[in-house]
VMD Tcl script that builds the backbone (N, CA, C; Angstrom):
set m [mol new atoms 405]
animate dup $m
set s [atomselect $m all]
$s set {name element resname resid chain x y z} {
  {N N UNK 1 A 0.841 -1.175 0.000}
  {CA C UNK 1 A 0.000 0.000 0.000}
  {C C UNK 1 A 0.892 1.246 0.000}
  {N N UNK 2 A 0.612 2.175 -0.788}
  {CA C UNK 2 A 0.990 3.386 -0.777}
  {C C UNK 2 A 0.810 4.495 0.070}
  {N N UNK 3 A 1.334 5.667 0.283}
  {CA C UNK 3 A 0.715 6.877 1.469}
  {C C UNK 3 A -0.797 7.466 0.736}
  {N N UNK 4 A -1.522 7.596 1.321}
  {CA C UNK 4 A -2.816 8.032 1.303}
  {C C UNK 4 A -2.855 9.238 1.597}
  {N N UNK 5 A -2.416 9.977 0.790}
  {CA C UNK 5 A -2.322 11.648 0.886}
  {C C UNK 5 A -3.868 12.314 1.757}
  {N N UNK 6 A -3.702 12.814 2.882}
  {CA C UNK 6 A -4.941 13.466 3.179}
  {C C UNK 6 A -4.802 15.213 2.644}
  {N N UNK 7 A -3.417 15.505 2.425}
  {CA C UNK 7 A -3.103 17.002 2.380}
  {C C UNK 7 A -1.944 17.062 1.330}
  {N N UNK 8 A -1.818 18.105 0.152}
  {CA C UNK 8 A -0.912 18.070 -0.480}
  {C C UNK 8 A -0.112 18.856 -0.655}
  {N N UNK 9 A 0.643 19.199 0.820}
  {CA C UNK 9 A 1.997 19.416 1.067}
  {C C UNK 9 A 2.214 18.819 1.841}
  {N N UNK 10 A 3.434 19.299 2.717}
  {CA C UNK 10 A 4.610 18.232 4.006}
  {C C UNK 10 A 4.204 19.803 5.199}
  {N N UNK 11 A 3.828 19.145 6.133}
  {CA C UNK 11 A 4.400 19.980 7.577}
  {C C UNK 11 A 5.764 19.643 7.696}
  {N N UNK 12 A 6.650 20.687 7.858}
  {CA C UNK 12 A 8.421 20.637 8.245}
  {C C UNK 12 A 8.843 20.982 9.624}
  {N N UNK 13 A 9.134 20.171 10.678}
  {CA C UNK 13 A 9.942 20.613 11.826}
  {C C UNK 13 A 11.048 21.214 11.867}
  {N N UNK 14 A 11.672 22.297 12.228}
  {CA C UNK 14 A 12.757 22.642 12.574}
  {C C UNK 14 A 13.195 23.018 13.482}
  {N N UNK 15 A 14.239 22.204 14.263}
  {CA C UNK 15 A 15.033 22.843 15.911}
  {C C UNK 15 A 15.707 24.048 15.876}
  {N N UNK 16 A 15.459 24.750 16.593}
  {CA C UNK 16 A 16.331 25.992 16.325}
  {C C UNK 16 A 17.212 26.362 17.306}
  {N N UNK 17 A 18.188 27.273 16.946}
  {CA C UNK 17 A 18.801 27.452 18.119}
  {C C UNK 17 A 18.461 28.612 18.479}
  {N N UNK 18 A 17.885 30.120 17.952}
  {CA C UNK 18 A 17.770 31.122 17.948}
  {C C UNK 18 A 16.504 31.548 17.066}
  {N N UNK 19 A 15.123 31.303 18.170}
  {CA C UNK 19 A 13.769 30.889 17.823}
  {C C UNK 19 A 13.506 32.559 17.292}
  {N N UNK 20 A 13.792 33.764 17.896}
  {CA C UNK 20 A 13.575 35.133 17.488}
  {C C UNK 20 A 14.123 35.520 15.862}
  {N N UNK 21 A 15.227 34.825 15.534}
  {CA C UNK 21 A 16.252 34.973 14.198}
  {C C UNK 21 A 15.278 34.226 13.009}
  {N N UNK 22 A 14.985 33.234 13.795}
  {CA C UNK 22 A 14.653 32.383 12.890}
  {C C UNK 22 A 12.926 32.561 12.565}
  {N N UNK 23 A 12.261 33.089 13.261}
  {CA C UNK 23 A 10.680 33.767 13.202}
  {C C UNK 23 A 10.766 35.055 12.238}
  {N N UNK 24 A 11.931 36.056 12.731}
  {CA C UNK 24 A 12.004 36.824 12.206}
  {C C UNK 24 A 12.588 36.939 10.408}
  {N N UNK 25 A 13.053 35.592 10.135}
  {CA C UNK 25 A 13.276 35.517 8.501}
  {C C UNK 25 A 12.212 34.730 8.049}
  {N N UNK 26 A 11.912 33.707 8.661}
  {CA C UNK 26 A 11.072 33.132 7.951}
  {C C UNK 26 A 9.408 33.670 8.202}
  {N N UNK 27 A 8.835 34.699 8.769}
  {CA C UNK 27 A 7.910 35.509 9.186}
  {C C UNK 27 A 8.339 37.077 8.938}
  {N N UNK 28 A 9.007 37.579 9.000}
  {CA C UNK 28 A 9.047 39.002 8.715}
  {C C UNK 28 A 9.729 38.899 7.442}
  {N N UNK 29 A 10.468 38.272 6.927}
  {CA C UNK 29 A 11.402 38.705 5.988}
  {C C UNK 29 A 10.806 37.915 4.706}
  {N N UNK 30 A 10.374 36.963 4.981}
  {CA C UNK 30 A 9.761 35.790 3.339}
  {C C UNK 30 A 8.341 36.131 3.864}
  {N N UNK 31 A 7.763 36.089 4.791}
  {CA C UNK 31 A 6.341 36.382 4.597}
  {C C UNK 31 A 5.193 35.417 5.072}
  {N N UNK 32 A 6.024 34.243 5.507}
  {CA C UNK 32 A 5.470 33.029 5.782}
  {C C UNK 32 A 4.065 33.776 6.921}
  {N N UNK 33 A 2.739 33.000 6.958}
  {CA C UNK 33 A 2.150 33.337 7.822}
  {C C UNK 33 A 1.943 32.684 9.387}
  {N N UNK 34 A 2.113 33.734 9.993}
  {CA C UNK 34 A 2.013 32.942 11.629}
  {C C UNK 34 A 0.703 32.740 12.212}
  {N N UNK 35 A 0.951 30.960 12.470}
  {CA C UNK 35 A -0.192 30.359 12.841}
  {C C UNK 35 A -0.553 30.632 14.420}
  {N N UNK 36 A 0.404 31.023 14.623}
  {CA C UNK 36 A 0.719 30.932 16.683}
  {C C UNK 36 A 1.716 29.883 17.212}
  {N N UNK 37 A 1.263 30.119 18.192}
  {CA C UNK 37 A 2.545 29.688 19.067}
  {C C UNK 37 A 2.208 28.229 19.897}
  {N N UNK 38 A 2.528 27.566 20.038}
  {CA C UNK 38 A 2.057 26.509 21.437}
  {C C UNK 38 A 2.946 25.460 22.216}
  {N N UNK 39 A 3.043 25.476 23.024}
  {CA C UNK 39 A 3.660 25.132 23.901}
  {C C UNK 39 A 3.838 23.847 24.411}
  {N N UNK 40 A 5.343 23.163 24.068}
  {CA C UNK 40 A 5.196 21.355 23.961}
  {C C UNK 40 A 5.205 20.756 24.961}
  {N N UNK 41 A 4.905 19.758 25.234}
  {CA C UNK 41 A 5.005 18.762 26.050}
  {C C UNK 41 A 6.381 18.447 27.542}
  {N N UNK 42 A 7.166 18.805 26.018}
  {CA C UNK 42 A 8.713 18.694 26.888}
  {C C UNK 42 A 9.009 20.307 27.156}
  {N N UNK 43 A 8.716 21.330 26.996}
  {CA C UNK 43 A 9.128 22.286 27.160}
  {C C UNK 43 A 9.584 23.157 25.974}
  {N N UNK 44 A 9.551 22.231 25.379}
  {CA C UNK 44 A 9.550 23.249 24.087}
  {C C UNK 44 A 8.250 24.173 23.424}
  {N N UNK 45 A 9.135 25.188 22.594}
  {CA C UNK 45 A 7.656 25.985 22.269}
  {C C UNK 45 A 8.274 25.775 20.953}
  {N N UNK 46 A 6.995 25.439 19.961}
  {CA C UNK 46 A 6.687 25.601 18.698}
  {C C UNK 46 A 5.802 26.923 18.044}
  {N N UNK 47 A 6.286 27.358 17.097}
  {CA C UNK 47 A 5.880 28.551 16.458}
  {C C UNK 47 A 5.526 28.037 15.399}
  {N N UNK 48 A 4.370 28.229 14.672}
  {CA C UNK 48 A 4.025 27.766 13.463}
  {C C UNK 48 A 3.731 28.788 12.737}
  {N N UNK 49 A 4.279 28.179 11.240}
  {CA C UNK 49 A 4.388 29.311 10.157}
  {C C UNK 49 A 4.063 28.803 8.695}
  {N N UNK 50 A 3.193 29.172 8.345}
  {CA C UNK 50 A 2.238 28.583 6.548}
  {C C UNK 50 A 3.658 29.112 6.050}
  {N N UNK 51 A 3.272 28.390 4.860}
  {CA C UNK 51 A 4.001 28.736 3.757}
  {C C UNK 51 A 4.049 27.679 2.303}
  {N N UNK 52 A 2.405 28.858 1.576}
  {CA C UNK 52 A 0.753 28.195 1.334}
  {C C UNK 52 A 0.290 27.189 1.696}
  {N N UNK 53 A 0.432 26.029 1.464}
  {CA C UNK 53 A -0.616 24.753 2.588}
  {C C UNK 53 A 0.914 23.959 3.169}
  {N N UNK 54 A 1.641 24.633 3.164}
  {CA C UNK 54 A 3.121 23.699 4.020}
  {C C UNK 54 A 2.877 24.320 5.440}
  {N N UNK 55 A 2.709 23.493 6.415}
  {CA C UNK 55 A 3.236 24.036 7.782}
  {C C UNK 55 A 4.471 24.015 8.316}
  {N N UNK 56 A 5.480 25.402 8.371}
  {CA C UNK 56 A 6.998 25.236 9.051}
  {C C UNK 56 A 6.964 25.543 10.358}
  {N N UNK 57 A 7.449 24.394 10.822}
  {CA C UNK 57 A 7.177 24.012 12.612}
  {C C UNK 57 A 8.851 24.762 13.420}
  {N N UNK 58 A 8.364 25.953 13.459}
  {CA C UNK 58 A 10.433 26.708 14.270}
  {C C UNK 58 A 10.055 25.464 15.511}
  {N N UNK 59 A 10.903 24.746 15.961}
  {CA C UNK 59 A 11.047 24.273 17.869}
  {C C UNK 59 A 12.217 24.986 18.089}
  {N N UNK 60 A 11.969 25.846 19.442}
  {CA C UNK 60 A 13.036 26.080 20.431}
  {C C UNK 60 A 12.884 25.446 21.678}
  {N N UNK 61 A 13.811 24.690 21.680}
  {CA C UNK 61 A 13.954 23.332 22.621}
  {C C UNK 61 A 13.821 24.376 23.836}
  {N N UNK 62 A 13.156 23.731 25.020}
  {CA C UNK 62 A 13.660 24.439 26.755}
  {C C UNK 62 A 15.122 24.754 27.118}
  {N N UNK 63 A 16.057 23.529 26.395}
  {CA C UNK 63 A 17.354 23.060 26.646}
  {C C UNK 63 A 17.743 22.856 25.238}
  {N N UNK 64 A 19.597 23.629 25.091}
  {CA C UNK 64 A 19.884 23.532 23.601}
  {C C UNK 64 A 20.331 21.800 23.386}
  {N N UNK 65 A 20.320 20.917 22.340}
  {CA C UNK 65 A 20.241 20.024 22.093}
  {C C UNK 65 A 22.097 19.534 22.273}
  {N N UNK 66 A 21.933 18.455 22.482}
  {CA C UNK 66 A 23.727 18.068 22.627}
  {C C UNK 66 A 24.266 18.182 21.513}
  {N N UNK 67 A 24.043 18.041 20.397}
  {CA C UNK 67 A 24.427 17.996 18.815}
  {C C UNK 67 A 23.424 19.385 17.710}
  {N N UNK 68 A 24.600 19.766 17.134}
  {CA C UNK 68 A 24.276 20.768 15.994}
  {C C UNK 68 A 24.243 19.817 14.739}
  {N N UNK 69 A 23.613 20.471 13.738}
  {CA C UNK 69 A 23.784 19.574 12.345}
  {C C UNK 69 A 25.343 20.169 11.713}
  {N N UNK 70 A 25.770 19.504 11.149}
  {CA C UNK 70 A 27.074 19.705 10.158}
  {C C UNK 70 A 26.874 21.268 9.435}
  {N N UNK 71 A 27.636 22.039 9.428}
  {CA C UNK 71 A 27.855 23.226 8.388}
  {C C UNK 71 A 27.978 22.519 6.729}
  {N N UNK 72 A 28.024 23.278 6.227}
  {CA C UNK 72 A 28.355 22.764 4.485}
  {C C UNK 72 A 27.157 22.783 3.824}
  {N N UNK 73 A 26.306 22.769 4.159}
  {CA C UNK 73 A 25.033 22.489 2.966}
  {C C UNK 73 A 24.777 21.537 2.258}
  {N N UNK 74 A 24.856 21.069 1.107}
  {CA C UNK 74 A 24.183 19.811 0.485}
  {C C UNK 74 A 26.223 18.890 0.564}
  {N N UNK 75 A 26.834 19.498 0.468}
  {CA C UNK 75 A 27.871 18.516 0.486}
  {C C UNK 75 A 28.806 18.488 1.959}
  {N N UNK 76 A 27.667 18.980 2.972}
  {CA C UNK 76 A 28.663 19.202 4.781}
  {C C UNK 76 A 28.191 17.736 4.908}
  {N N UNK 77 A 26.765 16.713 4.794}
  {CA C UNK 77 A 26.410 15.559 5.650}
  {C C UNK 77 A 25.573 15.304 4.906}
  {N N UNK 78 A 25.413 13.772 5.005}
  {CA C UNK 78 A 24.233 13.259 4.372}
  {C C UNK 78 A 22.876 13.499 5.398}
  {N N UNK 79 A 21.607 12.867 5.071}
  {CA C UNK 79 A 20.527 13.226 5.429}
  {C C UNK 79 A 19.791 15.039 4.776}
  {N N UNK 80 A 18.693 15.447 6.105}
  {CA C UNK 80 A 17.860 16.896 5.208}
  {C C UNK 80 A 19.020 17.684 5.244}
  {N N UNK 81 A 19.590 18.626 3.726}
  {CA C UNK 81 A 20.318 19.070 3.569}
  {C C UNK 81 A 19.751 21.001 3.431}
  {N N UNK 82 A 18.600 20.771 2.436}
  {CA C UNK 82 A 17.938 21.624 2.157}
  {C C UNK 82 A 16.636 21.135 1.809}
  {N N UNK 83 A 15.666 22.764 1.900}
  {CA C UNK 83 A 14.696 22.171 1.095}
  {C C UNK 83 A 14.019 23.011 0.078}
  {N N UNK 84 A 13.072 23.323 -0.444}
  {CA C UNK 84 A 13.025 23.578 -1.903}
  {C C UNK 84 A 11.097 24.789 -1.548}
  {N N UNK 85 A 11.450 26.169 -1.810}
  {CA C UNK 85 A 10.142 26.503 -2.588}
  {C C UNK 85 A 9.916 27.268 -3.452}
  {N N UNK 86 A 8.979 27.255 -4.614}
  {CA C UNK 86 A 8.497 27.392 -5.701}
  {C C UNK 86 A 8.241 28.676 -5.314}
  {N N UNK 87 A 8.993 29.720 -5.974}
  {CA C UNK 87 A 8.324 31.721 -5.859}
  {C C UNK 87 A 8.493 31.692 -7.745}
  {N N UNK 88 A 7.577 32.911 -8.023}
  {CA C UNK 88 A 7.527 33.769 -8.831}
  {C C UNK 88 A 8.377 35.139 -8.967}
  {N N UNK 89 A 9.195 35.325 -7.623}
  {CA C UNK 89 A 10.081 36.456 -7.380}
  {C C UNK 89 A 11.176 35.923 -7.102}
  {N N UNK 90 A 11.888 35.259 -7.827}
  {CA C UNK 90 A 13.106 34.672 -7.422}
  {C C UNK 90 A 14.370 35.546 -6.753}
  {N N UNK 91 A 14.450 36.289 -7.932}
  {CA C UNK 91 A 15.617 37.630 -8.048}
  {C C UNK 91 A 15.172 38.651 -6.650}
  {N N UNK 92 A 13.754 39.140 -6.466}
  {CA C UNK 92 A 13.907 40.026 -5.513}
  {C C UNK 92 A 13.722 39.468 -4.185}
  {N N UNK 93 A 13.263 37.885 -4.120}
  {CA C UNK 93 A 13.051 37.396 -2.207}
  {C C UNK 93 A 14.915 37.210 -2.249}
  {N N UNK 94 A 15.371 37.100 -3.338}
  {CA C UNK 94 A 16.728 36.669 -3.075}
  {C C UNK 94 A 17.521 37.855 -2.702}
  {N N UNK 95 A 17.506 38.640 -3.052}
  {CA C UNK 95 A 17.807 40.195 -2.966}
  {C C UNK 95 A 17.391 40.433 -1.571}
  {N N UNK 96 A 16.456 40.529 -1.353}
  {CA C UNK 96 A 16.218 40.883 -0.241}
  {C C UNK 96 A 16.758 40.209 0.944}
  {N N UNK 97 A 16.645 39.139 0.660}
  {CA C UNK 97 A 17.707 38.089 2.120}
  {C C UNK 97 A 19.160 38.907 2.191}
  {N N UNK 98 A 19.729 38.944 0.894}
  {CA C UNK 98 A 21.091 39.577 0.574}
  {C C UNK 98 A 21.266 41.225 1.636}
  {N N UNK 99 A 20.110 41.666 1.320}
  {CA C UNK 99 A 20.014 42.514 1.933}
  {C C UNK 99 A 19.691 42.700 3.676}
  {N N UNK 100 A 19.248 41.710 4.189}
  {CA C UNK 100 A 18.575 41.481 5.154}
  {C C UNK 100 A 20.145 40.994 6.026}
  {N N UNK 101 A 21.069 40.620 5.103}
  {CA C UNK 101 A 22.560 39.540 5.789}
  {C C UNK 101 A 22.338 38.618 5.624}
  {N N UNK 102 A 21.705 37.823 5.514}
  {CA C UNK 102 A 21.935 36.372 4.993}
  {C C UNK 102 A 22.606 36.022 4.017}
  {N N UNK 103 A 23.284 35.301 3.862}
  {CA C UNK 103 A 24.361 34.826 3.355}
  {C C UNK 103 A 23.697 33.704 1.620}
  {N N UNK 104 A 23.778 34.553 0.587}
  {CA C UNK 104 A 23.560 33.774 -0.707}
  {C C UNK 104 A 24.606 32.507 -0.641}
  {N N UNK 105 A 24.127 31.555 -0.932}
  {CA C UNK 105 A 24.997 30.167 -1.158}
  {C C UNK 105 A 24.936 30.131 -2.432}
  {N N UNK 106 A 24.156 30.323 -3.262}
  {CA C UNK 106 A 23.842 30.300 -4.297}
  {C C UNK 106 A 23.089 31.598 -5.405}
  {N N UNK 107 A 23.769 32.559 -5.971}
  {CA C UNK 107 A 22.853 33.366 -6.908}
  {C C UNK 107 A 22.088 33.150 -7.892}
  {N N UNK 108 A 20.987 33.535 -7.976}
  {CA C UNK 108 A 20.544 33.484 -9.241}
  {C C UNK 108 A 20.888 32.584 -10.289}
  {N N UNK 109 A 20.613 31.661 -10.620}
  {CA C UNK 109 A 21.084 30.671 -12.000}
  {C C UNK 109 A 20.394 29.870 -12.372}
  {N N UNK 110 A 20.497 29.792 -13.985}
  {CA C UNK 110 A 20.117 28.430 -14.721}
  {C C UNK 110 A 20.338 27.361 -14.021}
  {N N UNK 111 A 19.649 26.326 -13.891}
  {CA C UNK 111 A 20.284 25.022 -13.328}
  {C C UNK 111 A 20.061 23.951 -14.517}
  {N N UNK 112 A 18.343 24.388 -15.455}
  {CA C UNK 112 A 18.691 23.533 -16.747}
  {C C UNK 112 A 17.466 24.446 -17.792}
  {N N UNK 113 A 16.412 24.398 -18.867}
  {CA C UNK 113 A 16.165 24.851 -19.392}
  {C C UNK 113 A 15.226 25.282 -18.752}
  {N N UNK 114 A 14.870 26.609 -18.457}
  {CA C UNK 114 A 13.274 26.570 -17.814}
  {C C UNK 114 A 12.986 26.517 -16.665}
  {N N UNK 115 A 14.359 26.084 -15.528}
  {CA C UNK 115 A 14.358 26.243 -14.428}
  {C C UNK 115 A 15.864 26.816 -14.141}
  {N N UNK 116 A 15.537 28.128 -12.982}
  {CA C UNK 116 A 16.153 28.826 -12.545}
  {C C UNK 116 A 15.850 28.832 -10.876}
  {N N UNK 117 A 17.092 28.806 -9.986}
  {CA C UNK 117 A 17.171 28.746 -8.598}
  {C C UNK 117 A 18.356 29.449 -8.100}
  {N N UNK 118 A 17.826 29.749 -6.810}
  {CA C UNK 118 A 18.817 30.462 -5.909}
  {C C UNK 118 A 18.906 29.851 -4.429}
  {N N UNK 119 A 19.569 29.968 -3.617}
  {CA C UNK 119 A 20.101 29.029 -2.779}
  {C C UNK 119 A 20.737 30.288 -1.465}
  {N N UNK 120 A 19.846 30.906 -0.161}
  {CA C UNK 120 A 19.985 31.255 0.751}
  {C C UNK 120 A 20.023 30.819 1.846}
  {N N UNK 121 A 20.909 30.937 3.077}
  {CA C UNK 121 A 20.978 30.512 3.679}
  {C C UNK 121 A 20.227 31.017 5.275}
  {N N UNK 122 A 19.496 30.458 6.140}
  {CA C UNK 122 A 18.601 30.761 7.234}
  {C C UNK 122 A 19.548 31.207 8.591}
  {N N UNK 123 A 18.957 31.874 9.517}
  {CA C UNK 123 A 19.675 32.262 10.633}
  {C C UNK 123 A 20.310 30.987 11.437}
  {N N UNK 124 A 20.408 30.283 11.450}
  {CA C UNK 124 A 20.725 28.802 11.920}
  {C C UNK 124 A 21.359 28.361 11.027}
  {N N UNK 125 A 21.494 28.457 9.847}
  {CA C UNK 125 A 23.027 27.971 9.194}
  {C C UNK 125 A 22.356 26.919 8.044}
  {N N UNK 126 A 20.771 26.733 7.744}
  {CA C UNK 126 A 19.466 25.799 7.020}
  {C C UNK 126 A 19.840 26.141 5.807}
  {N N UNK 127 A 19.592 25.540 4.951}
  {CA C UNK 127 A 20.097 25.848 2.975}
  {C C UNK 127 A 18.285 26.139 2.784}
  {N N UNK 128 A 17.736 27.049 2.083}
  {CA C UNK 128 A 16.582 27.222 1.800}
  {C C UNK 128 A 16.781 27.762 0.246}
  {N N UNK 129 A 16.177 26.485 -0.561}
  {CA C UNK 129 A 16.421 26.842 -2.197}
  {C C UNK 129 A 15.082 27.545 -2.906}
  {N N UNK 130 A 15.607 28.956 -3.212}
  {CA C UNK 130 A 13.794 29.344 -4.454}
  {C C UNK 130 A 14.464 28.497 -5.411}
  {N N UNK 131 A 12.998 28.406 -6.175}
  {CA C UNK 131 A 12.929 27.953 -7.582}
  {C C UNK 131 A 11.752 28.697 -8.562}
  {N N UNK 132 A 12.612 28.864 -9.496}
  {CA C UNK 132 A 11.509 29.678 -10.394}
  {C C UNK 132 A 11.042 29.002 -11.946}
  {N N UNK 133 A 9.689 28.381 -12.009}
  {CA C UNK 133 A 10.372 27.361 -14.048}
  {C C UNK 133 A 9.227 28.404 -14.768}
  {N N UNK 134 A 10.235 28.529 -15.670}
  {CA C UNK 134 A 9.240 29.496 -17.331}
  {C C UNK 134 A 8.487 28.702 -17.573}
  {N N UNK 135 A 7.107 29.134 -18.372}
  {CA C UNK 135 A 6.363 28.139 -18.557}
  {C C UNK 135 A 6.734 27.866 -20.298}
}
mol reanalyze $m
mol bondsrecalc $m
mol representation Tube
mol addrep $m
């Protein structure tokens, strides 16, 4: 048997280390919408943030975690390296991170006919790829 899609996107967890940095790019700076806040089990608080039917889950642990993920981006570690969303404003959300300090990993580029991506990096050190395809 296959997954039985009830919803067609992914909810995404992310641990953070610096829950204010990380609200504040992915909520003030891309636009994502804030669902609220609620408060986990273990002490952690989750902030939830749309981004159109994707839910991005910030966790700021009570306690910072014993282990960080690897620096490098798609070639620091195997496992989630990055992940991927579809804008119509490639050039200016990218610009604007640039502007904001975040660190471009990637400018603006062809990657093959028809699709073009850029590759910024999140307050926590996360690879977050736009993608833009001509029709």
């Amino acid at each position: 048997m296959t997954v039985a899609l009830t919803k067609d996107s992914i909810d995404l967890g992310i641990v953070v280390r610096d829950a204010d940095a990380m609200v504040a790019f992915y909520r003030d700076l891309l636009g994502f919408e804030d669902t609220g806040t609620m408060d986990m089990p273990d002490g952690s608080t989750m902030h939830r943030l749309r981004c159109g039917t994707s839910l991005i889950k910030l966790v700021a642990p009570k306690e910072a975690p014993p282990a960080t993920a690897p620096p490098g981006g798609i070639a620091g570690a195997t496992g989630y390296r990055y992940w991927t969303i579809s804008v119509s404003n490639l050039a200016e959300i990218t610009t604007r991170c640039a502007e904001a300090g975040r660190r471009v990993v990637i400018a603006p580029r062809d990657i093959r006919a028809g699709v073009r991506i850029s590759i910024v990096e999140d307050p926590d050190g996360n690879w977050l790829e736009f993608l833009t395809m001509s029709p």
